[in-house]
Steps between C-alpha positions, in 0.01 A plus 500: 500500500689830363484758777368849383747744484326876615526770214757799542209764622346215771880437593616847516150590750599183745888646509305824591342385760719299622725795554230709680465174753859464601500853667239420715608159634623526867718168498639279231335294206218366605396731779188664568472850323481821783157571546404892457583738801192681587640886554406596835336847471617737741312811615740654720634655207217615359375651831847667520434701171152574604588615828802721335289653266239615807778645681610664166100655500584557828199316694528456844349271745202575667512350860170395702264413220248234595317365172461694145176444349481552071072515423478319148223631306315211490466551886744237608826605740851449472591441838849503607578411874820677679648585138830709502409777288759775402387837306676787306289793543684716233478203211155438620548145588408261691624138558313210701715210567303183675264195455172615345186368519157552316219567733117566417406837669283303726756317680729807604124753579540550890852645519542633094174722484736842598728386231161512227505789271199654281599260245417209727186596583266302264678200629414594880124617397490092333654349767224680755243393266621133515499510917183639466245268315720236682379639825147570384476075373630435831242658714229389329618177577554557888137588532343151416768307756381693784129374605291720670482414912255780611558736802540219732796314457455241816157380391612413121785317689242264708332418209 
């Protein structure tokens, strides 16, 4: 049986390869081929050049700050808890730095309504509505649990 000799463009793409796989072989012949390095992304750098270029704006940090609200306009928050927030008053800018989360207005209402503008106030108005058909449903219902005893409650209790 006559083996089947490869033609010179099939030969000349295994030599190819073939060179391209040596480079990557970690021992001899034989040898498992070096698996890719995943590049480890670090952020300290970039964090460096970000917080250069603030001190180049000239922001400065703003001690004491609690939480930083951001109203969306379709009436959810942004809510950042203890962020570290620096500002430039002269570039007009501010930075927040922290874990955000996004909030529906509803959750963050006892403590945020001093933070609500005139924008926000068709959100608060729909909010009040919502509390207040709840509350109407629920005293209809607390009328029919109650049954009526009369003026004397010891004789109704004898019975």
């Amino acid at each position: 049986m006559p083996v089947d000799t490869p033609s010179a463009d099939v030969q000349a793409a295994r030599d190819k390869l073939k060179a391209r796989f040596e480079q990557v072989r970690t021992g001899g012949k034989g040898t498992a081929r070096r698996t890719k390095i995943a590049k480890h992304a670090s952020h300290a750098a970039d964090d460096k050049q970000l917080q250069a270029q603030l001190k180049r704006l000239g922001c400065n940090a703003i001690p004491g700050i609690e939480e930083v609200n951001m109203f969306k306009e379709d009436g959810s928050v942004l809510h950042f808890s203890a962020p570290k927030v620096q500002a430039s008053v002269q570039s007009n800018t501010f930075v927040v730095t922290g874990h955000g989360e996004s909030k529906r207005l509803e959750e963050l209402l006892p403590g945020i309504i001093n933070q609500l503008g005139p924008d926000n106030l068709m959100n608060l108005k729909r909010i009040a509505e919502g509390y207040a058909a709840s509350a109407a449903v629920t005293k209809k219902d607390d009328g029919d649990d109650i049954p009526d005893v009369g003026e004397n409650f010891e004789d109704v209790s004898k019975q």
